[in-house]
C-alpha positions as CSV (number, residue, x, y, z in Angstrom):
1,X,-2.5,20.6,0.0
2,X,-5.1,21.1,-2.2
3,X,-8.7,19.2,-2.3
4,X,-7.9,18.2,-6.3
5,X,-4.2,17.0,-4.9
6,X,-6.4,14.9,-2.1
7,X,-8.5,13.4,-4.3
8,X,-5.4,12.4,-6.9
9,X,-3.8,10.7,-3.8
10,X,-7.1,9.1,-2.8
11,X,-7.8,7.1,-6.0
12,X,-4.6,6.3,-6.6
13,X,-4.3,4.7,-2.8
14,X,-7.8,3.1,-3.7
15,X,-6.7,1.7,-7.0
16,X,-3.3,0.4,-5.1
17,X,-4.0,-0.7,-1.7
18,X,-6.9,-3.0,-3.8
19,X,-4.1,-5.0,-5.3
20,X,-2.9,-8.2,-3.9
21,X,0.0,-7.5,-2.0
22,X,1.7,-9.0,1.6
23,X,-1.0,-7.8,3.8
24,X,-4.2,-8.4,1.9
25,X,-3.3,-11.8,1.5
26,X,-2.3,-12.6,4.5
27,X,-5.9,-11.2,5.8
28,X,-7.7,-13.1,3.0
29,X,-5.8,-16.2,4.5
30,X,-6.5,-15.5,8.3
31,X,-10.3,-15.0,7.0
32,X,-10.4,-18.1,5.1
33,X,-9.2,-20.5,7.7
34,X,-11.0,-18.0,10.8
35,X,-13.8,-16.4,9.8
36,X,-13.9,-12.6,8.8
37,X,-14.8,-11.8,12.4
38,X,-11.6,-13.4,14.1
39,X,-9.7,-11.9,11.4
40,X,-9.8,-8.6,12.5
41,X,-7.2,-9.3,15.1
42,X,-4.7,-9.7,12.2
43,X,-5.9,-6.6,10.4
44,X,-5.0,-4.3,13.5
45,X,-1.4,-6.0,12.9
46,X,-1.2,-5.0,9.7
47,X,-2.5,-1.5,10.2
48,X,-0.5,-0.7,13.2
49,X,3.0,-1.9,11.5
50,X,1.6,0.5,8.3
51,X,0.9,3.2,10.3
52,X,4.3,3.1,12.2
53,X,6.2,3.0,9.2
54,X,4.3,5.4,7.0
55,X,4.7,7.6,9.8
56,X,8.1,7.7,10.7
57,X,9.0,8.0,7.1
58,X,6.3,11.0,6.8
59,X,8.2,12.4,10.0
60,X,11.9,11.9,8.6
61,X,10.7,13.2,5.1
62,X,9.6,16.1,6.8
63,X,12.6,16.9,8.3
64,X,14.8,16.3,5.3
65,X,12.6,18.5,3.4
66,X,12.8,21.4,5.6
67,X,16.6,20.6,6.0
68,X,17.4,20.4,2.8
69,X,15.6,23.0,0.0
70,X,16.5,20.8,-2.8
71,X,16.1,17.8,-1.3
72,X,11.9,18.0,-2.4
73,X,12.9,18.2,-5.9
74,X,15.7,15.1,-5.5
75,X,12.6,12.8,-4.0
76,X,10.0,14.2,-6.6
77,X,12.7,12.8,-9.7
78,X,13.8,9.6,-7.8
79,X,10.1,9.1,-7.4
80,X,9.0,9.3,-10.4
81,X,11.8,6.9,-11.5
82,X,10.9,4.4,-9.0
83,X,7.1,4.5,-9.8
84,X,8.3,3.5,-13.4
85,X,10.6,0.9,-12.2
86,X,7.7,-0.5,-10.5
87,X,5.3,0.0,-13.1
88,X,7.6,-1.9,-15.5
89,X,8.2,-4.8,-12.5
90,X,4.4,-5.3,-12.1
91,X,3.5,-5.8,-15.9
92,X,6.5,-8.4,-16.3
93,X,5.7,-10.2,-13.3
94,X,5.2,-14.1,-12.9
95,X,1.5,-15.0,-14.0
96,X,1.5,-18.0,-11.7
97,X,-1.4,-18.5,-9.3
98,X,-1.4,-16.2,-6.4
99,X,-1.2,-18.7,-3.2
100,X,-3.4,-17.3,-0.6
101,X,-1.7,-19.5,2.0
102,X,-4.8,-20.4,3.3
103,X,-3.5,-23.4,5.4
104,X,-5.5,-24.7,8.5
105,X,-5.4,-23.3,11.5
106,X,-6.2,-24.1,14.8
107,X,-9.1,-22.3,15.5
108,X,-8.2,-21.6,19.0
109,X,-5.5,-19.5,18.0
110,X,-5.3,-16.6,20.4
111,X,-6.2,-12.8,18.8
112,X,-2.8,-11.6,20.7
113,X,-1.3,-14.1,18.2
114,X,-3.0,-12.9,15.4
115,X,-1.9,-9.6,15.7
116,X,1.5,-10.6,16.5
117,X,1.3,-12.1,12.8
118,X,-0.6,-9.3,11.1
119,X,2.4,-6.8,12.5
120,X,5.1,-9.1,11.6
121,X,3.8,-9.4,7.7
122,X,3.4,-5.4,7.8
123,X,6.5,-4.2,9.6
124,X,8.7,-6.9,7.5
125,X,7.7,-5.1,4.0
126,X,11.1,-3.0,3.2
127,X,9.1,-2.2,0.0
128,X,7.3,0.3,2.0
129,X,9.6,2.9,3.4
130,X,10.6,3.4,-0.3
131,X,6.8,3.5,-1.4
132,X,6.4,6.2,1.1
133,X,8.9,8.3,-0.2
134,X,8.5,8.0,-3.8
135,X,4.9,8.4,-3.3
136,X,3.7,10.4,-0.4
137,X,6.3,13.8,-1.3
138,X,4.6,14.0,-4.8
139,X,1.0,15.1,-3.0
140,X,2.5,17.5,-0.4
141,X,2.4,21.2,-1.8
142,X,5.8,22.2,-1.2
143,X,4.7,26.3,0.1
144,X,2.6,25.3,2.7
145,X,3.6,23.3,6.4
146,X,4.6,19.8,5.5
147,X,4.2,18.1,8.3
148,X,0.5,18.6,8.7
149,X,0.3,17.3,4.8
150,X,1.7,14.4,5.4
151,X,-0.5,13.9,8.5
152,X,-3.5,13.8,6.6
153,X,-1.7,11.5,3.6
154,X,-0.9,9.0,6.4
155,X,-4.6,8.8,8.0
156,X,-6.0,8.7,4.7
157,X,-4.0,5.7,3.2
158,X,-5.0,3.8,6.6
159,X,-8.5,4.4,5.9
160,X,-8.4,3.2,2.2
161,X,-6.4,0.5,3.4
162,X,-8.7,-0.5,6.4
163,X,-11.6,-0.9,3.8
164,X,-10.0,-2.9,1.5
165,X,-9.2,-5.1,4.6
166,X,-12.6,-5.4,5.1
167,X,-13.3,-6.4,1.5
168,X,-10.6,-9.2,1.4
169,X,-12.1,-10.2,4.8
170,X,-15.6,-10.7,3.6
171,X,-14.8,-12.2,0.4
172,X,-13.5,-14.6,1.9
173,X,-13.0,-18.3,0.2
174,X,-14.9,-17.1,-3.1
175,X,-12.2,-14.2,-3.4
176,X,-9.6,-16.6,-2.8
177,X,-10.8,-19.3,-5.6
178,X,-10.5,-16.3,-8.6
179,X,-7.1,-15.1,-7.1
180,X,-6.1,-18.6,-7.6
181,X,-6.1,-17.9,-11.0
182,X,-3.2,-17.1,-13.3
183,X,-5.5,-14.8,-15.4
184,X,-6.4,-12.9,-12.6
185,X,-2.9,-12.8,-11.4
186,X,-2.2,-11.7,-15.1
187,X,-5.1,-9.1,-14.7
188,X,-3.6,-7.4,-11.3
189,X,0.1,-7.7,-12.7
190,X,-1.2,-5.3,-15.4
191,X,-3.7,-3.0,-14.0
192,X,-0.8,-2.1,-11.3
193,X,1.9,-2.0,-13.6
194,X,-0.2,0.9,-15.9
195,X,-1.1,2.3,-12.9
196,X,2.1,2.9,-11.3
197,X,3.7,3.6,-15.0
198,X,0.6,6.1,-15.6
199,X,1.8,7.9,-12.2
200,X,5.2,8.4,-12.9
201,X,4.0,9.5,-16.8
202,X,2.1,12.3,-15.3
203,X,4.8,13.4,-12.5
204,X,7.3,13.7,-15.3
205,X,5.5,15.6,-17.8
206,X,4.4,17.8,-14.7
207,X,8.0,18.7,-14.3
208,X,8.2,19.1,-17.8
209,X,6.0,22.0,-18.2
């Protein structure tokens, strides 16, 4: 992998992982009704369920790649195609107000429980698995070991991830109150969809030349 490849994947994980999806939310919620601090529980839920996933699919993508010699250029076109898909998805989306689901909770909830909850939102994201292999191949320099490549994708996404975690955590009820918007929904709908659409744009015309 090369350091300009690392750096692609980094900002685009940034840009991504900052968007409001299943687990964000469900950490802005545990912070609102908690406190940051307690919510940390449910943010090791979250990562560990990522981290399993993203993993195994790093390790069967692995396998299949060194199994199969045209099977990295199958996952390269299929990902592009489903980075567009998703691109075109986000921007069309419904611009109603993102619900937080900040509900009350008893504050005596245990941090066993909250983890339980944090892995249950993470591992229960199908979306994933085909994230990770649309995505993660399209960094991994196909003449060099693979498996070590996809190593170092996988830590780094958790480390973007884990930040953001800690930005939805400490933002707490003001972050909630502008996500509660439908022009900020609006906002996030399209910055994701160009991103995603401005992915598979440059994988394709990578291809191409």
């Amino acid at each position: 992998m090369t350091l300009h490849g690392w750096w692609l994947f980094v900002g685009a994980v940034f840009l991504l992982c900052g968007t409001p999806g299943p687990n964000m939310l469900h950490i802005l919620s545990r912070s609102v009704a908690l406190g940051a601090r307690r919510s940390v529980a449910a943010m090791a839920g979250c990562l560990t369920a990522l981290v399993l996933v993203l993993a195994a699919s790093a390790a069967g993508l692995t396998t299949l790649l060194l199994a199969l010699p045209g099977a990295f250029e199958v996952l390269r076109y299929a990902g592009v195609a489903y980075l567009i898909v998703l691109g075109i998805k986000a921007w069309r989306a419904d611009v109603a107000p993102i619900d937080v689901g900040a509900g009350a909770l008893p504050r005596t909830v245990s941090l066993a429980a909250l983890f339980r909850g944090g892995f249950a939102i993470g591992i229960s994201n199908p979306k994933l698995l085909l994230f990770a292999a649309a995505f993660l191949p399209q960094f991994v320099t196909r003449s060099a070991p693979q498996g070590p490549q996809f190593a170092i994708l996988v830590v780094t996404f958790a480390a973007v991830e884990c930040f953001w975690y800690g930005v939805y955590a400490m933002g707490g009820r003001s972050l909630s109150a502008h996500l509660a918007r439908p022009a900020v929904k609006r906002a996030f709908n399209r910055i994701t969809g160009i991103i995603f659409l401005g992915f598979g744009a440059a994988l394709l015309r990578a291809k191409a030349a």
